[in-house]
C-alpha positions as CSV (number, residue, x, y, z in Angstrom):
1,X,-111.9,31.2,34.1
2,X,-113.6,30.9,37.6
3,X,-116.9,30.6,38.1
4,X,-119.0,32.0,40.8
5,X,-121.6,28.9,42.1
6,X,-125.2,29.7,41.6
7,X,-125.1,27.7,45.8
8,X,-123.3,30.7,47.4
9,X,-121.8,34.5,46.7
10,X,-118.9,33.3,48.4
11,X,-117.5,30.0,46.2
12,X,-115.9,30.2,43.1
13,X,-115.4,26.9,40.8
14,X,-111.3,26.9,39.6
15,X,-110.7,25.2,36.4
16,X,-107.4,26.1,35.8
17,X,-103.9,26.9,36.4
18,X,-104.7,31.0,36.3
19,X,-107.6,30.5,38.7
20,X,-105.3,28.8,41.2
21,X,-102.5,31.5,40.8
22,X,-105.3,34.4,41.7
23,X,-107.2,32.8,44.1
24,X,-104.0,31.4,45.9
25,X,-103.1,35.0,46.4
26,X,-106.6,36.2,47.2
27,X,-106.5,34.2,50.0
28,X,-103.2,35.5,51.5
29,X,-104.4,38.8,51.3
30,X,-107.7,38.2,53.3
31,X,-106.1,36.2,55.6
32,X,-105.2,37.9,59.5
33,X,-103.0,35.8,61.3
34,X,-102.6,32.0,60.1
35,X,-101.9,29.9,56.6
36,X,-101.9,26.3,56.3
37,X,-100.4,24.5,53.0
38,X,-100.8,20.8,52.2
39,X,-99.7,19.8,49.0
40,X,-97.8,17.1,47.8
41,X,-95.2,18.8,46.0
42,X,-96.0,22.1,46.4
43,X,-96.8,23.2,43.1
44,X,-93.7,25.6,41.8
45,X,-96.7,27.2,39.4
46,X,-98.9,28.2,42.6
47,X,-96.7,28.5,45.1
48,X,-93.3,29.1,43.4
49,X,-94.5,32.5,41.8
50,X,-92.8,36.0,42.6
51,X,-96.3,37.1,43.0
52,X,-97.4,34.6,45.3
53,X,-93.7,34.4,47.3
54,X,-93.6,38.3,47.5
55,X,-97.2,38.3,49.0
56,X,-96.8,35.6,51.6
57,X,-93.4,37.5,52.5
58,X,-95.5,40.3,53.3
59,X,-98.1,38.7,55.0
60,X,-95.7,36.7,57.5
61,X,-93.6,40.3,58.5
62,X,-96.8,42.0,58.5
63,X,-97.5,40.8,62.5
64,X,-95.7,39.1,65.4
65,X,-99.1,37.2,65.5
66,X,-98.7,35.5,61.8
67,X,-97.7,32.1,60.7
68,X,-97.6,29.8,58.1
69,X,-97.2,25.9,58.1
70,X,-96.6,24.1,55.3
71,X,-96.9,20.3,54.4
72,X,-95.4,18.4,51.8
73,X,-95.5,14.7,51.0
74,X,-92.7,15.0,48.2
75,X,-90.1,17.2,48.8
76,X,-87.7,16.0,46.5
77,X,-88.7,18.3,43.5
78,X,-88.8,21.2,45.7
79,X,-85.2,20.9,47.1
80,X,-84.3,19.9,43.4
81,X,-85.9,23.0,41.8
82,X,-84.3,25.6,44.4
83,X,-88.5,26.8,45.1
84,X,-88.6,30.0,46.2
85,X,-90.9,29.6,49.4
86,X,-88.3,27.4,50.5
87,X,-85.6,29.9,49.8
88,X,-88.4,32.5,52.0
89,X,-89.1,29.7,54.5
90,X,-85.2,29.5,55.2
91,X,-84.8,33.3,55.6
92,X,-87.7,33.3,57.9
93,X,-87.6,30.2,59.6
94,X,-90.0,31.5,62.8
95,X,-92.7,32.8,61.0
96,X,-93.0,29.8,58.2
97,X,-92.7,26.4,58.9
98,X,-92.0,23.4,56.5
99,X,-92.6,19.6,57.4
100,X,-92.7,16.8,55.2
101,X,-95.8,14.4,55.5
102,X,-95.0,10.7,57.4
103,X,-98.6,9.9,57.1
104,X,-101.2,10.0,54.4
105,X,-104.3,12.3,54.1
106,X,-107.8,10.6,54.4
107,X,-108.2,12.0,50.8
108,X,-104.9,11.3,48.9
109,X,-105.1,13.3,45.9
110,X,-106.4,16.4,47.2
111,X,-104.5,19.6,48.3
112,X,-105.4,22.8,50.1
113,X,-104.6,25.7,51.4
114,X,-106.4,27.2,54.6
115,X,-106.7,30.8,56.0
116,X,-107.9,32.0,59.4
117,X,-110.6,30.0,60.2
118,X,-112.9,30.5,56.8
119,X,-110.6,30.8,54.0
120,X,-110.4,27.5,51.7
121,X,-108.1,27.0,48.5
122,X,-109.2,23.6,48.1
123,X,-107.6,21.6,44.8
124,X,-109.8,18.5,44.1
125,X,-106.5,16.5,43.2
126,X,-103.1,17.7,42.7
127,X,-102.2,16.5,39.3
128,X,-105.1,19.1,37.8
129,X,-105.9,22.5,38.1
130,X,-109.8,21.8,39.5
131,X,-111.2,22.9,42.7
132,X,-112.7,25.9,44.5
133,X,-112.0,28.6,46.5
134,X,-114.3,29.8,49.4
135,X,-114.1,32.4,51.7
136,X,-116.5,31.7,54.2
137,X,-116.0,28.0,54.7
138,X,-116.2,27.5,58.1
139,X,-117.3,24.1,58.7
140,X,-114.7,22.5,55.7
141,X,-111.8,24.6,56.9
142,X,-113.0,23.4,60.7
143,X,-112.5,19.9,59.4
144,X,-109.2,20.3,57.0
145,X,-107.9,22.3,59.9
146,X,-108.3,19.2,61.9
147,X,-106.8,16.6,59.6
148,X,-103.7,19.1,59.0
149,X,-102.8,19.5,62.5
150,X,-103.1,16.0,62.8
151,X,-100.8,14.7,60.3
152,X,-98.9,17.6,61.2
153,X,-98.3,16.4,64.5
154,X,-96.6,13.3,62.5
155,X,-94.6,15.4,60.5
156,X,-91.3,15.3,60.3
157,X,-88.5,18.0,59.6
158,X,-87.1,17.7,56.1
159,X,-83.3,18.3,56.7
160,X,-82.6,19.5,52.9
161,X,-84.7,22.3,53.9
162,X,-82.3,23.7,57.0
163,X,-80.2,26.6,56.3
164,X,-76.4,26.3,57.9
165,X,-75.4,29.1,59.6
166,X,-71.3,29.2,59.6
């Protein structure tokens, strides 16, 4: 069950699946206008849930204004598993947008997920469910921001993800 630190009202200590799941979704509802996903291979129990696919839905119609960016490093289990937010990505493919890492981040086994400029999902290393979440990290999400519009830039499009149109 999260913890809330004893260092600030506004960071909670995740230690587990559960804590991921609500907090994932805490964070799309607080967030305004932009969502930024780096994960390696975008973890079906986060970000594959109804709950968590339904909410980001309504989050990316809910303004002309909202986006959301996603990178993966792996995509292979997503296009293998059918992942929902893939199937949402390709139904709404101006509003959320799907690369696949070329280049490494400075911290390998980390993932995150960002929101506005003070929202912060941060998982300490994707193969366990331990991390935090904090809503009024500016400086971190400042920084992550950074690094994920950097490696974005070296993105690449994964093809498997394209929907043909006939």
């Amino acid at each position: 069950m999260a913890e809330q630190s004893t260092a600030s009202e506004t960071l909670w200590l995740l230690n587990s699946l559960a804590d991921f799941q609500g907090y994932s979704l805490e964070l799309v509802k607080q967030t305004n206008r932009h969502i930024a996903i780096l994960s390696h291979q975008l973890d079906d129990l986060v970000y594959g849930t109804e709950d968590f696919v339904q909410a980001l839905s309504n989050f990316a119609r809910s303004s002309r204004h909202c986006d959301v960016r996603l990178l993966i490093k792996d995509t292979k289990p997503a296009i293998e598993s059918g992942h929902l937010l893939i199937r949402l990505a390709q139904r709404l493919p101006s509003k959320i947008l799907i690369r696949r890492m070329t280049q490494e981040p400075a911290n390998k086994a980390m993932g995150f997920m960002l929101g506005d400029t003070s929202k912060l999902l941060y998982k300490n290393d994707e193969s366990a469910y331990r991390g935090f979440y904090n809503q009024a990290a500016f400086p971190e999400v400042k920084q992550l921001q950074e690094e994920f519009n950097y490696l974005w830039h070296y993105a690449e499009a994964e093809p498997e993800f394209q929907r043909l149109h006939l």
